[in-house]
Structures are given as structure tokens and as C-alpha cells.
C-alpha positions in Angstrom: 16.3 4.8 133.1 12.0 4.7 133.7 13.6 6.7 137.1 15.5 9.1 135.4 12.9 10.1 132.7 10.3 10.5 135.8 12.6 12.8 137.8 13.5 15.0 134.7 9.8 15.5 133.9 9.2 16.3 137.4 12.2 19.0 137.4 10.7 20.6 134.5 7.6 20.8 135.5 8.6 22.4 138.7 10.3 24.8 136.8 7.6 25.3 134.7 5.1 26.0 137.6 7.9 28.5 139.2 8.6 30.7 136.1 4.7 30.7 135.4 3.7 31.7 139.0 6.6 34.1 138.7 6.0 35.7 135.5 2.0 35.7 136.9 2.7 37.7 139.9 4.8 40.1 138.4 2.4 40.7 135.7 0.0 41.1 138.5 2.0 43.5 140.2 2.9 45.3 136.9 -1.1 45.7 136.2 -1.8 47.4 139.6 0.9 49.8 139.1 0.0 50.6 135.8 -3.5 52.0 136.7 -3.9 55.7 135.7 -6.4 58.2 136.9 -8.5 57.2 133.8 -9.8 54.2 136.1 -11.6 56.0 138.1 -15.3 56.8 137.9 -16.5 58.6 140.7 -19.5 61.3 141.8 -19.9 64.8 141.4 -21.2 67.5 144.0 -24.6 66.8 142.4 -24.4 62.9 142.6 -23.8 62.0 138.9 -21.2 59.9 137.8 -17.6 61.7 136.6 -15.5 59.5 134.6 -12.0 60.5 135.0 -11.3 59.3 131.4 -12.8 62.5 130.6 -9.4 64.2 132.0 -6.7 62.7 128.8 -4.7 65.3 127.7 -4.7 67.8 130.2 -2.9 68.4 133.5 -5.2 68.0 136.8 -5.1 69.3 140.7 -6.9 67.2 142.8 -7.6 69.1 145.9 -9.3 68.0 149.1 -10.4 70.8 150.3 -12.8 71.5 153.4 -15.3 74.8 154.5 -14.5 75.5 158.3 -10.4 74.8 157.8 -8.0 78.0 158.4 -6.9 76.8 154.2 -10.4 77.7 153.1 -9.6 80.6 151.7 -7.4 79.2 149.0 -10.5 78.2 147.3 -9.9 82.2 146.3 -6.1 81.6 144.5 -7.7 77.9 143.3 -10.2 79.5 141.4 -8.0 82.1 140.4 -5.7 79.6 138.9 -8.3 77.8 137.4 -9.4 80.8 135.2 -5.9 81.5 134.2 -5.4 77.9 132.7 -8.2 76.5 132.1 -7.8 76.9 128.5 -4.9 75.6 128.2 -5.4 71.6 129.5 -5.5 72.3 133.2 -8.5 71.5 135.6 -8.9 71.5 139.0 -11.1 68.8 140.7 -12.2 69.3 144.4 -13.2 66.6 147.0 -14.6 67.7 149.6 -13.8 65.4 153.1 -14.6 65.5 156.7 -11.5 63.3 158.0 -9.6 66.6 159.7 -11.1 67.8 163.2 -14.9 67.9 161.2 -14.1 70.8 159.1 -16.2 69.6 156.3 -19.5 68.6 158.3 -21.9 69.8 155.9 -23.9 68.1 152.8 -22.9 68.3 149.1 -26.2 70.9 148.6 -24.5 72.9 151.2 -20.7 72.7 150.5 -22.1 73.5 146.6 -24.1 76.3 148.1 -20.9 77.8 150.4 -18.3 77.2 147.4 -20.3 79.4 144.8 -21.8 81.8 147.1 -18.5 82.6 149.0 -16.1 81.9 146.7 -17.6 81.6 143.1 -16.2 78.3 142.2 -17.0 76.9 139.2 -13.7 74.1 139.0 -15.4 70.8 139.4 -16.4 69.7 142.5 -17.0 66.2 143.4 -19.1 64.5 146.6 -17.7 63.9 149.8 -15.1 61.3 150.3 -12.6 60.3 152.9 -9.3 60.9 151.8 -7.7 58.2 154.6 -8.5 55.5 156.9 -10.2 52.5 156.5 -13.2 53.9 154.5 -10.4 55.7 152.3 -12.3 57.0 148.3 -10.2 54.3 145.9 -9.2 57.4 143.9 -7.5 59.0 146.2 -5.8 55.1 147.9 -4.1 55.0 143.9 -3.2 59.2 144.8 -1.3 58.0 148.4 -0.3 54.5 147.6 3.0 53.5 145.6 1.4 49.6 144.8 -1.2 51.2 143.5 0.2 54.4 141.3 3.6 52.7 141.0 5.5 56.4 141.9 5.8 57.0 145.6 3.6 56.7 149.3 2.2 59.8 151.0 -0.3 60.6 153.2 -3.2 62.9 153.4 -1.7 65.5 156.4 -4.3 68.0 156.1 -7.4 69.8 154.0 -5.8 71.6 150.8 -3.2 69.1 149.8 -2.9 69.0 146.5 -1.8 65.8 144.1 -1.0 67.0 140.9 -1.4 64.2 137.5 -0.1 64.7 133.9 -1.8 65.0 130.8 -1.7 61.2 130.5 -2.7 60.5 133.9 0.4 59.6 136.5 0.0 61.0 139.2 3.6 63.4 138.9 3.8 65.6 142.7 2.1 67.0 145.9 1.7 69.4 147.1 0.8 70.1 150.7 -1.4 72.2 152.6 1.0 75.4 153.1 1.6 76.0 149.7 0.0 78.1 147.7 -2.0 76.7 144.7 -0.9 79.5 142.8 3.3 79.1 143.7 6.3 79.2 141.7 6.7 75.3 141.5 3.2 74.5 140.8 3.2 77.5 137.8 6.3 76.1 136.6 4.6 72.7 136.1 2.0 73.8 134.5 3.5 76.4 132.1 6.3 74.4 131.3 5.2 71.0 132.8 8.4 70.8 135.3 7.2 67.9 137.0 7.0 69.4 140.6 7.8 66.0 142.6 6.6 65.9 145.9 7.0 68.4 148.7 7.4 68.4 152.6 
């Protein structure tokens, strides 16, 4: 009987352990996906902090974006874009990166410097980052990494790809290099918020 009693404890609390480590895990897992890009605090183009908190409510393009890459013009139709919604809960947020063939080699003084001079951009712009690898920003590992933003892996191809977020911040579609900020799909989204998905 004494035997009995000892093995039913011992089942029980085996169980116990299992459904606890279980439920632990998946909690776990549920928490990482769960992160929004309201986590994220990173720097500006002039080295102060930007809390992306800051972003509830309104639709966001996050663009890394380069100053010697055959894309660099679209800073002229981002900017264009940006004027056209900015009232109305959109924002575009550029990172400038050096990971593609060193087409971003210079300092944040001098990418500030060529983005208003050139281009007259007045979107936020953020410091430099690296958008992949093993020194990847952690904003932009949640943008490309399905265990972290709990919707789907990509990858960084190029400069100019564009991850698009809601007004709650989930990070919704892509879009890549090619296409235009001002296109059809990402208009659409914006407008009507069609969530765009993610291109090729």
C-alpha cells in the first residue's frame, strides 16, 4: 500500500513538472513573439535616444537605405511620400547601413549632411546599423526574424528594402529594393491599410 501511495505521488509530480515546464516554455515562446516595435529604443542620426513607443497609432516604413547605392535616389519618392502622409499617422524611419558592397561608408554628420543637402530629407533618420550578420541592430533581428516578430523570416537582400508595421506595431509586409516607395500596393496600405504582405 506505502508502495502504491509513493509511486502515485511520484506520477503526479512528474506530471506536474511536465505540464509546468510545458506551459513555461510556451509562455516563453509566446512572450518573444509578442514583442512589438514599441520595444525598441534605439539612436537617432544625431546620437539621442528614439523610443519607438513614440510610433502607437500610426503606420511606419522602416527603410535601410544607403548614399553610393544605384536605389539612392528613392530617397526623392520617400520623401515625397512622406509629405503626402505624414499627417495622416504615417512616418518613415531611415537606418542608414554599410552591410552592401560599402555603400554607406560615411559618418552619421555626413550621411545627415548628404540626405538634407541632396535630397531635403526631413523623415527621421536614425544612426548607422547593420541590418544582418552577426552584429545585426535588434530592431531590425525582430523586422527579419519569425521567433522574434511571430509573422514570417526574411532577409535583408539589399539597401532600400522596406518593412512596413501597423499602427499598433506588427510588423504587417516588405517590401524590397525594386519597388517603388511610392507604388500601388504600398499606397493601398496606407490609404486603406491593405496589409501589403510580403513581396519577392
Amino acid at each position: 500500500m506505502k508502495k502504491m501511495m509513493f509511486l502515485t505521488v511520484a506520477l503526479l509530480g512528474l506530471f506536474m513538472f511536465n505540464s509546468c515546464g510545458s506551459s513555461k516554455n510556451t509562455a516563453s515562446k509566446a512572450a518573444m513573439q509578442s514583442k512589438s516595435l514599441y520595444d525598441f529604443v534605439v539612436n537617432d542620426i544625431d546620437g539621442k535616444p528614439y523610443n519607438m513607443s513614440e510610433l502607437k497609432g500610426k503606420k511606419v516604413m522602416i527603410v535601410n537605405v544607403a548614399s553610393k547605392c544605384g536605389f539612392t535616389p528613392q530617397y526623392e519618392p520617400l520623401q515625397l511620400l512622406y509629405e503626402k502622409y505624414r499627417n495622416q499617422n504615417f512616418v518613415i524611419i531611415g537606418f542608414p547601413a554599410n552591410n552592401f558592397m560599402s555603400q554607406e561608408p560615411g559618418s552619421d554628420a555626413e550621411i545627415k549632411e548628404f540626405c538634407s543637402s541632396k535630397y531635403k530629407v526631413t523623415f527621421p533618420m536614425m544612426s548607422k546599423i547593420s541590418v544582418k550578420g552577426e552584429e545585426i541592430d535588434p530592431l531590425y533581428a525582430w523586422l527579419t526574424r519569425k521567433s522574434l516578430n511571430g509573422v514570417q523570416d526574411t532577409e535583408v537582400k539589399w539597401n532600400f528594402q522596406k518593412y512596413l508595421v501597423d499602427e499598433q506595431g506588427n510588423l504587417v509586409g516588405v517590401a524590397y529594393s525594386r519597388e517603388n516607395p511610392g507604388s500601388e500596393r504600398i499606397v493601398s496600405w496606407i490609404e486603406k491599410g491593405v496589409a501589403p504582405g510580403f513581396g519577392s
